[in-house]
Backbone as CSV, one residue per row, in Angstrom:
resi,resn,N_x,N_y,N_z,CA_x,CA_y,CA_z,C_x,C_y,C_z
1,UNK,-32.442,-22.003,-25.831,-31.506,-20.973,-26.240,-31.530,-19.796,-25.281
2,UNK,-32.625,-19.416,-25.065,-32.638,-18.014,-23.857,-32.231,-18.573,-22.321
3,UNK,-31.907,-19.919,-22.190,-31.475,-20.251,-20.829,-30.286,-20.131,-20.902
4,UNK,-29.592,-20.993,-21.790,-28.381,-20.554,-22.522,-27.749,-19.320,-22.455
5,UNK,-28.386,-18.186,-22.999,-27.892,-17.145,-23.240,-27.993,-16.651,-21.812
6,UNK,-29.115,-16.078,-20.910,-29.282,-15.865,-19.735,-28.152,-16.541,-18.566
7,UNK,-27.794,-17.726,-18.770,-26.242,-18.212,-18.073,-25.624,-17.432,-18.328
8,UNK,-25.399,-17.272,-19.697,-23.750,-16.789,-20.116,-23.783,-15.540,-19.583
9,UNK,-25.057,-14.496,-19.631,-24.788,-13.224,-18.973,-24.672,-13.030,-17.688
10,UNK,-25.301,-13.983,-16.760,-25.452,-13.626,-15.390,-23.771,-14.333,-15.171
11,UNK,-22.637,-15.282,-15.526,-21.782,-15.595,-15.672,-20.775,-14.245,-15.844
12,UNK,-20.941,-13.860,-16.895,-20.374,-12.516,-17.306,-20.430,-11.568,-15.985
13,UNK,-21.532,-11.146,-15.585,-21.820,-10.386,-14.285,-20.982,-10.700,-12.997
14,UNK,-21.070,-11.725,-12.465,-20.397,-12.584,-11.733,-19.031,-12.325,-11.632
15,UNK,-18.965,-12.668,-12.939,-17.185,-12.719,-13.004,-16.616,-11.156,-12.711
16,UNK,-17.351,-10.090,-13.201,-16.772,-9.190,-13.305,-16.849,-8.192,-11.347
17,UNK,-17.340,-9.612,-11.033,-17.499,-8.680,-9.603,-16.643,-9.246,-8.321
18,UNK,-15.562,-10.008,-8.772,-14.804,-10.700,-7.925,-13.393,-9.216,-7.164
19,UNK,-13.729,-8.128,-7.659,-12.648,-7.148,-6.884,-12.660,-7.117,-5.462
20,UNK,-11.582,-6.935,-4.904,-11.840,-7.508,-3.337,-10.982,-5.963,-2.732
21,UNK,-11.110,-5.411,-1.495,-10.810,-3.981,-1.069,-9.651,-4.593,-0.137
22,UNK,-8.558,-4.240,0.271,-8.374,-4.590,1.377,-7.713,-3.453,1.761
23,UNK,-7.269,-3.217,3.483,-6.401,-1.986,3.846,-5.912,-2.523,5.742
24,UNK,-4.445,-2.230,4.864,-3.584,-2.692,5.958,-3.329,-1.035,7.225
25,UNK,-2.626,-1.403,8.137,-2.108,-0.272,8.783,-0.786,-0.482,10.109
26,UNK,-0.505,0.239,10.041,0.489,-0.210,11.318,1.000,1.422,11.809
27,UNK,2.142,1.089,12.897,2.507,2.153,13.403,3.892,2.032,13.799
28,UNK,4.693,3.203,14.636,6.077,2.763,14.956,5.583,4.190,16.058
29,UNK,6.883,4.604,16.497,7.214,5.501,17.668,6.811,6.704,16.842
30,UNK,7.642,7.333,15.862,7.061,8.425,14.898,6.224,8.478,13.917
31,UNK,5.963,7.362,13.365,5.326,6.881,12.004,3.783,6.361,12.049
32,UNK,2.636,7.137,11.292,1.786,5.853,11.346,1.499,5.579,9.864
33,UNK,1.263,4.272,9.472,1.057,4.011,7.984,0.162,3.340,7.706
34,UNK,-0.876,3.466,6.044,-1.993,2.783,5.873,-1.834,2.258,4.119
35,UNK,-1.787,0.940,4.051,-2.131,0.598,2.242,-3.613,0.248,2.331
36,UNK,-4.043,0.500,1.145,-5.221,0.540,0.641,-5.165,0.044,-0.708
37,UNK,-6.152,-0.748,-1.218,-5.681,-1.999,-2.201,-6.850,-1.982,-3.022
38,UNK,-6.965,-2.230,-4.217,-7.641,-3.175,-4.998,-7.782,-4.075,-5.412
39,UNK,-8.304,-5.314,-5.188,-7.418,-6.647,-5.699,-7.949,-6.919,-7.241
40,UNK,-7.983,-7.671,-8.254,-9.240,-8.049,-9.519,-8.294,-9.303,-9.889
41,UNK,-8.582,-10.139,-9.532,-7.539,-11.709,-10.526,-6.232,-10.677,-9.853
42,UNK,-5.274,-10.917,-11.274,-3.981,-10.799,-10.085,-3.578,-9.507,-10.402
43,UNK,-4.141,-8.937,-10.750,-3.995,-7.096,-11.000,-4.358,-6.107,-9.444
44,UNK,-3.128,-5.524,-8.910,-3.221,-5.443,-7.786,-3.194,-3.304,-7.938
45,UNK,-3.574,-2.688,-7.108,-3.595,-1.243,-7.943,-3.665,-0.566,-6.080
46,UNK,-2.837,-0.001,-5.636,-2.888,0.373,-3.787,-2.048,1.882,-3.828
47,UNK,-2.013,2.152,-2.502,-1.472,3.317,-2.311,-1.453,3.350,-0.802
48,UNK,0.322,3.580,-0.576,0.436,3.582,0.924,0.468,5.169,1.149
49,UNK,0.306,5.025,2.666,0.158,7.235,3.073,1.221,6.411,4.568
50,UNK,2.038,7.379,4.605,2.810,7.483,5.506,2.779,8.861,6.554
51,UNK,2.745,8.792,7.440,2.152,10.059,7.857,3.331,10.281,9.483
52,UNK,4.252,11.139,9.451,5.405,11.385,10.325,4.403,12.330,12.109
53,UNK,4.559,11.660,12.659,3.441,11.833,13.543,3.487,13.152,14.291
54,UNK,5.488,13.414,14.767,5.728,15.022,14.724,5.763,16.297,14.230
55,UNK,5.515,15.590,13.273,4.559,16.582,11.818,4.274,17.748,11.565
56,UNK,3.900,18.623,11.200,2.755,19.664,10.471,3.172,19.996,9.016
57,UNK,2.815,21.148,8.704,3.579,21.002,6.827,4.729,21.734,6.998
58,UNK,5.701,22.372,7.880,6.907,23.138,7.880,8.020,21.835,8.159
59,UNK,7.444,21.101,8.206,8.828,19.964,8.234,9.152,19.402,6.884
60,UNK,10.990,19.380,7.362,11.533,19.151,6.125,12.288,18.004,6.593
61,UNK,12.550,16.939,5.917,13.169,15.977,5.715,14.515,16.091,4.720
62,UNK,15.873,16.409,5.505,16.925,16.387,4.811,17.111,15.018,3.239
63,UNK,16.970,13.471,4.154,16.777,12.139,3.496,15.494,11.476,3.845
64,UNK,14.916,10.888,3.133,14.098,9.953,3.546,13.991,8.746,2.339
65,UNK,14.122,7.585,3.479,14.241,6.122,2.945,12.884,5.488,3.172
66,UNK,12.001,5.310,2.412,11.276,3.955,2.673,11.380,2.635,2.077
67,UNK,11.324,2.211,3.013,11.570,0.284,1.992,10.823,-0.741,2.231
68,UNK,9.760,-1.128,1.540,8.745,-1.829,2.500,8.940,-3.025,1.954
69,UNK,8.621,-4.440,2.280,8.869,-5.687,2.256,10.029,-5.804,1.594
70,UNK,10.969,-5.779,2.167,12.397,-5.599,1.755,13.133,-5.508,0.367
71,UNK,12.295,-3.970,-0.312,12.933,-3.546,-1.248,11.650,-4.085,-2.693
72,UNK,10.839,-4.371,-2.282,9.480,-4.872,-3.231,9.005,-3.173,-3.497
73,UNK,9.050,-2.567,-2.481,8.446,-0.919,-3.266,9.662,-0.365,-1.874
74,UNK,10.578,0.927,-2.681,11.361,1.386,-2.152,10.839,2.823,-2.660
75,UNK,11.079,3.997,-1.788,11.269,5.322,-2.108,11.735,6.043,-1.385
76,UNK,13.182,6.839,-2.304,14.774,7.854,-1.518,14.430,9.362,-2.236
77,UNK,14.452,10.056,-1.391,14.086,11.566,-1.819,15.137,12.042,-0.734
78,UNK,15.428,13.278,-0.787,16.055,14.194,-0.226,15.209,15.381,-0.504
79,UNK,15.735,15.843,1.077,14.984,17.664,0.888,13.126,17.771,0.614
80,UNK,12.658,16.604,1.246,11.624,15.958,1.436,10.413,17.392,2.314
81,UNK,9.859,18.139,1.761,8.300,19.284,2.847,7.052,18.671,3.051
82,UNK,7.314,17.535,3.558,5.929,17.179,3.756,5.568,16.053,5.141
83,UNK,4.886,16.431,6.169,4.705,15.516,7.156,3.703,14.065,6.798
84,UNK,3.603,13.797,5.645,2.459,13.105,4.875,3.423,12.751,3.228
85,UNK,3.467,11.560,3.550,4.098,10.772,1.970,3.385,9.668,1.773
86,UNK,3.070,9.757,0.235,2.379,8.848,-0.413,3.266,8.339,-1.440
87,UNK,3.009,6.640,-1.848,3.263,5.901,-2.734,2.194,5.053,-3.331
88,UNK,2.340,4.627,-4.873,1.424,4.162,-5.550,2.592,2.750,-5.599
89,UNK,1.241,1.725,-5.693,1.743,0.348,-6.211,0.854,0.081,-6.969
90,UNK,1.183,-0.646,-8.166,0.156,-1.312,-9.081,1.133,-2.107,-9.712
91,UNK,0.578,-3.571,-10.219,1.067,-4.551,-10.928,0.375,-5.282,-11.264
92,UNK,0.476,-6.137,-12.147,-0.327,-7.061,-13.338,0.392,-8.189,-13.525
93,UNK,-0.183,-9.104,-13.652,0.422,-10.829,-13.452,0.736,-10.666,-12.675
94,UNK,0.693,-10.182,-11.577,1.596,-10.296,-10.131,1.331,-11.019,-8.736
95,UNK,1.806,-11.647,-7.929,1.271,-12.385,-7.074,0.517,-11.401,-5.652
96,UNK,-0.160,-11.347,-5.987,-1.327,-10.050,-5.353,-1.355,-10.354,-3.650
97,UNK,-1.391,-9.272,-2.450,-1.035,-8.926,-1.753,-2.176,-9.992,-0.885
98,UNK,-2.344,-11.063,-0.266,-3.455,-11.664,0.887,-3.785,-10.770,2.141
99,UNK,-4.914,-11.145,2.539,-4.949,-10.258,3.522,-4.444,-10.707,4.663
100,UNK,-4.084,-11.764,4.774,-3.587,-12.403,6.188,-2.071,-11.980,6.089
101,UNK,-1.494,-11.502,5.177,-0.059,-11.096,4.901,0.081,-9.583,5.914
102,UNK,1.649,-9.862,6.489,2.206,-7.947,6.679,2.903,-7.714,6.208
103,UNK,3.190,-6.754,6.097,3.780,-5.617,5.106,5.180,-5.310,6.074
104,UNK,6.560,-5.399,6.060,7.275,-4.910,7.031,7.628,-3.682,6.022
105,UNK,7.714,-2.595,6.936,7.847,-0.992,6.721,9.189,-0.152,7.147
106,UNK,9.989,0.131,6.525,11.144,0.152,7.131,11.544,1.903,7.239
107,UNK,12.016,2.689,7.501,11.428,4.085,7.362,12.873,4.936,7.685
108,UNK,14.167,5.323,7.161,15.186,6.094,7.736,14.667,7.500,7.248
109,UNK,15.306,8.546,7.824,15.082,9.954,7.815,16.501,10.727,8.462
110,UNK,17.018,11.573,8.175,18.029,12.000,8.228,19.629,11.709,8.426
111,UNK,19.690,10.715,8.243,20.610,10.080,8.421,21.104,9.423,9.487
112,UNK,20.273,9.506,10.540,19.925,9.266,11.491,18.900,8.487,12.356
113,UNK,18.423,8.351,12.020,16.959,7.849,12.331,16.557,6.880,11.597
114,UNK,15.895,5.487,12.323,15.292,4.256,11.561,14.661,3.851,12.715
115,UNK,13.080,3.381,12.184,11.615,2.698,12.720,11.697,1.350,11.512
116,UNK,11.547,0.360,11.991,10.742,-0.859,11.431,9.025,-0.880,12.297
117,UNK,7.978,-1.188,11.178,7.398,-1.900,11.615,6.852,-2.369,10.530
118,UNK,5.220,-2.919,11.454,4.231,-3.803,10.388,2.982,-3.017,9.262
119,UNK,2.714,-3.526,8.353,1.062,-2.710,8.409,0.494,-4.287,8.038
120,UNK,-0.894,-4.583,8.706,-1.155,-5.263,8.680,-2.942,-5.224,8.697
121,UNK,-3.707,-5.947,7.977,-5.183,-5.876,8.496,-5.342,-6.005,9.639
122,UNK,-6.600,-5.047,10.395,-6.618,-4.881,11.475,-8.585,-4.922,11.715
């Protein structure tokens, strides 16, 4: 019975330690970008930082488009003060992000202006 029981807990332990980290990154001409991930089973919980490389905090962004794996996480703001934008992703039952996967990053800003690139483990 105590071998028994001693499985089932070190089992329990085990299981609960399968979370996996991962963090992608990429870049473009103005842009550099980083996701950062949690993985657990298929509960996925990240946060990309976008960071405008001509930057400081007095810049304003009339529009800004991001659209990353074509429209899987999108975000449109106008009248945008910040050389530094962040987005949250999280989902549940969801088919969770591999690390051998990239991320295409798609990025307009004033109506004018568009960068594609990757973020990718590096």
């Amino acid at each position: 019975m105590n071998k028994l029981l001693i499985a089932v807990l070190l089992l329990g332990i085990l299981s609960g330690c399968t979370s996996q980290f991962i963090t992608f990154s990429g870049e473009s001409k103005s842009w550099a970008g980083k996701y950062t991930s949690t993985i657990d089973g298929n509960e996925e919980h990240g946060s990309y930082e976008f960071h405008f490389k001509d930057g400081n905090e007095s810049i304003q962004f009339e529009v800004l488009d991001i659209n990353i794996n074509n429209g899987k996480t999108t975000k449109s703001e106008q009248n945008v003060k910040a050389a530094t934008i962040t987005l949250s992703s999280n989902c549940r039952g969801c088919s969770v992000t591999g690390k051998e996967e990239k991320q295409k990053v798609t990025i307009k800003w004033d109506d004018e202006n568009e960068e594609t690139f990757y973020l990718q483990e590096k």
